[in-house]
N, C-alpha and C positions, 0 to 999 in steps of 0.2 A: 504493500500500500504506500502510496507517496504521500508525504506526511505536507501542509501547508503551517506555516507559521502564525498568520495571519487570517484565520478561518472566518469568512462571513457567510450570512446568507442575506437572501432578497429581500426578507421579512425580519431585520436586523433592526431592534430600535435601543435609544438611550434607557438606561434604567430609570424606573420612577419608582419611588418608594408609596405613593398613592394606590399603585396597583394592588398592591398587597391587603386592601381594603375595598373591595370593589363590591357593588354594587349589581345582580343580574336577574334578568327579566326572567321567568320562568312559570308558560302557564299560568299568567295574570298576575304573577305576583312577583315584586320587586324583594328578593332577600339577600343576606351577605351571601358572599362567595363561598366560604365553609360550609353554606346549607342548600346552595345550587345544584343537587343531586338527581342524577335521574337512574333507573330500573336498570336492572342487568337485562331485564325482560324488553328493555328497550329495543324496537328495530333499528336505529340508529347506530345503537353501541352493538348489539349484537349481528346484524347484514347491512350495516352501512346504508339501511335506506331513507334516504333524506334527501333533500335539497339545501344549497345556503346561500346566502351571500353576504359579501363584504362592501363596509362605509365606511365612507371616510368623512370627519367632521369637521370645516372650518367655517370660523365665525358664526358658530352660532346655524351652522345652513349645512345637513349630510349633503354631500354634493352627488348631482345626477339623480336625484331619490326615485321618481318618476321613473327611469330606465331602471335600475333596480330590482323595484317594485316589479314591474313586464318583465325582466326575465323572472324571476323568483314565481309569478304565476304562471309564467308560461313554463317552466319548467314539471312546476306539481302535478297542472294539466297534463304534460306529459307521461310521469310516472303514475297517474290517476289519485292522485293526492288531495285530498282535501284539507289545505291551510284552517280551515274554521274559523275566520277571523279574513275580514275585506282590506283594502288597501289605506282606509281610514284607519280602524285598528290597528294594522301593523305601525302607519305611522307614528300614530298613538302610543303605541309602548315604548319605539324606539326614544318618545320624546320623555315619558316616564324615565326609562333607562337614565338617559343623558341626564336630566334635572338631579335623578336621586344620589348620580356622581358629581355633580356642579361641574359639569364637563363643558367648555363654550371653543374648544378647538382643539388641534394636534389629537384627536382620538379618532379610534379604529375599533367598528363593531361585526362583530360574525353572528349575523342573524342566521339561528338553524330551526329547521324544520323537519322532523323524523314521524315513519306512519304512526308511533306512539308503542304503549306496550303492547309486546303481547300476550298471550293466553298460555302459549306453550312456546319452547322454545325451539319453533320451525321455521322454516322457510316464506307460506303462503300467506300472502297481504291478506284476509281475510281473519288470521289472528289475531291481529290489529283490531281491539275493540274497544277501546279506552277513548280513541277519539284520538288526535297529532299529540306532537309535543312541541314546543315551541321556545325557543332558548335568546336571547340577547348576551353575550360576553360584549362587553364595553370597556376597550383598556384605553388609558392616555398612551400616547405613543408618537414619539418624533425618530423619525425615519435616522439610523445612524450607520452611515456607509462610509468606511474609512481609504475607499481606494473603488474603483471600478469591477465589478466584480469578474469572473472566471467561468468558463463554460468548458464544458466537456458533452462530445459526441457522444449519445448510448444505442445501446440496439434497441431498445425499448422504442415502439410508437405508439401513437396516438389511436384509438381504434375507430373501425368504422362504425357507421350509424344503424347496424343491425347487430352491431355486439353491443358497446355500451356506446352511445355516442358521448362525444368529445364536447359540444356544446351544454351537456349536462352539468349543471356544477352541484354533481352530487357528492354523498359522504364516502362514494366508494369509489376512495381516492389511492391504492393500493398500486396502482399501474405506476401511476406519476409519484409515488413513493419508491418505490423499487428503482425507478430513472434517479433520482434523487442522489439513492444511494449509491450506483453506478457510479457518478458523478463525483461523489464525495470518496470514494475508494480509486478516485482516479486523480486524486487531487485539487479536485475542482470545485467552484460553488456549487453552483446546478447545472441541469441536462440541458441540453441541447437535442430535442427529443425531432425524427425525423417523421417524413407521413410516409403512407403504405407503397408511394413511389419511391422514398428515396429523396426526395427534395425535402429542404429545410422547414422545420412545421412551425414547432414552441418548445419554450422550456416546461418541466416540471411544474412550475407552478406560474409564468408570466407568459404572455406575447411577444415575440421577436421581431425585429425590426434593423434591417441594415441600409445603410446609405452608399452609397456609388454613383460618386458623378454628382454630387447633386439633387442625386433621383435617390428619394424614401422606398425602399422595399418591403414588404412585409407577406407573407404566405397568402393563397386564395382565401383562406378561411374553412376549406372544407372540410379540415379535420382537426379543428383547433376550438378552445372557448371562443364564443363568442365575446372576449373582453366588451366592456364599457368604455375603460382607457382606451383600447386600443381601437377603438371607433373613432374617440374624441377626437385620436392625435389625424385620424386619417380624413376626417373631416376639417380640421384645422388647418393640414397640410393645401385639402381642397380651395379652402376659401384663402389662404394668404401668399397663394402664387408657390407651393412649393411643389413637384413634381412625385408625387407616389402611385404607388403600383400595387395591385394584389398581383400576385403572379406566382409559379414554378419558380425554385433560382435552388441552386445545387452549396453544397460543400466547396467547392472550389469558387462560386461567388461569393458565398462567407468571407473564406478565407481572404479574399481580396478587397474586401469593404477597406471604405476608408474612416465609414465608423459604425457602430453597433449600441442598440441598447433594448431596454426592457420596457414594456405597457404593466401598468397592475395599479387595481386602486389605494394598496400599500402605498408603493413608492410612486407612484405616478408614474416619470421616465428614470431608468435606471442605467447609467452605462456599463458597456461590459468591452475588457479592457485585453481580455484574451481568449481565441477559442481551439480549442485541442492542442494547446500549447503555443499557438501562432499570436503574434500581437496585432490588432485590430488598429489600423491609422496609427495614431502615436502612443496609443493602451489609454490614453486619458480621455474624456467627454468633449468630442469635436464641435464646430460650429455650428453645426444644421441639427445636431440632437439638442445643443444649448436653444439656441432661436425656439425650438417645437418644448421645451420644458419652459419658456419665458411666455410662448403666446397659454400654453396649460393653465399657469399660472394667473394669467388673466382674465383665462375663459372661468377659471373656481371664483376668483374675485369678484367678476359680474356676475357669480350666480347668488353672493351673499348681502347681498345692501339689502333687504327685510326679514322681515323673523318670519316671514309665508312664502319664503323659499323652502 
């Protein structure tokens, strides 16, 4: 195993000693963190079946809540999941959540939703009779990256949309844990996880994104999350004259970028500074991923000037 000195990962934040007193929604009810427990009989904890997603909070405004919210429904619907709770309540708690930690920015929620307990401990949704579960973790958390991080190719990919699909951001997250670990046994932060051709997909847990020429890259999308970020930046790119592309592009287009970085509503844009040992442009955060993490920055901004964002 090739040992790093400097280990980060993409969800790396500062310590807050606040955390350790947190505050979580659970099932209507707001309790400390020591009493946020759920069933072993959970389908969640025992077949990963759930849905989640992740917010991010500034000013007082979860930013994108709206998109969010669409996927997290449109997912359930998928899995045939009934959230039991509309898109007013879910707001609703998350706002509960935030108040009961006096949280008004730098915070990061993993809103989960599992089919609940069940009755015995099998397989078939239909054990599931308690009704969901439904969970808020709300931690303060400022993003702490001490250098650009590190990628590493796995074999692992992303699957197709008749085994688990890939736009799912379910609890059965096992695939992209295993690339993870690849990754990390190889030196690396995270995977660099490829699609069923061979061409460059996503990592582990972000969207990837390389530049060349000027021109933003980033995969079709066909076997990748559908990130929120990684919509924003390609929208952003659209409207302020920058040139991107959903496309096919190989390991040897990687490897020739003149720079690289990461989508995720953790880190927003994350640069990534080497892949399969190769250094990406100069390993440091170039000028076309700086520009697209400055207009981010200002699209989160305009979204926060009222408390009915």
């Amino acid at each position: 195993m090739t040992e790093t000195s400097d280990k980060i990962t993409t969800h790396q934040a500062a310590d807050d000693p606040r955390n350790d007193h947190l505050q979580i929604w659970l099932n209507g009810r707001v309790v400390p963190k020591a009493e946020a427990l759920v069933s072993v009989y959970d389908a969640g904890f025992m077949l990963g079946d759930g849905v989640w997603e992740g917010l991010r909070l500034y000013d007082g405004c979860w930013a994108f809540l709206d998109d969010h919210l669409d996927r997290l429904f449109e997912a359930a619907k998928a899995i045939d999941l009934d959230i039991g709770m509309n898109r007013a309540g879910i707001a609703a708690a998350l706002e509960q959540t935030r108040a009961a930690n006096a949280m008004q920015t730098d915070a990061h929620a993993r809103l989960m939703v599992t089919r609940g307990v069940k009755s015995r401990p099998f397989q078939h949704p239909g054990l599931s009779l308690q009704g969901p579960t439904v969970a808020i973790i709300m931690e303060h958390s400022v993003p702490s990256l001490p250098r650009p991080v590190r990628l590493a190719t796995v074999p692992h990919v992303r699957g197709l949309p008749m085994t688990q699909d890939p736009k799912l951001n379910s609890h059965s997250k096992l695939n992209c844990i295993l690339a993870c670990i690849a990754a990390e046994k190889a030196g690396a932060d995270e995977a660099l996880m490829l699609d069923i051709h061979g061409f460059v997909n996503t990592t582990n847990a972000c969207n990837f994104f390389i530049i060349r020429k000027g021109q933003v890259w980033t995969s079709t999308g066909d076997y990748c999350m559908n990130g929120i970020t990684r919509q924003k930046v390609i929208d952003l790119c659209r409207a302020n004259g920058i040139p991107v592309f959903e496309r096919n592009f190989s390991l040897v287009d990687t490897y020739g970028a003149d720079e690289a970085f990461l989508t995720g509503t953790f880190g927003a844009q994350t640069p990534v500074g080497q892949i399969d040992g190769r250094v990406i442009g100069t390993g440091q955060m170039g000028p076309v991923t700086e520009r697209i993490r400055g207009l981010y920055t200002a699209l989160i901004a305009s979204q926060a000037p009222t408390v009915t964002c």
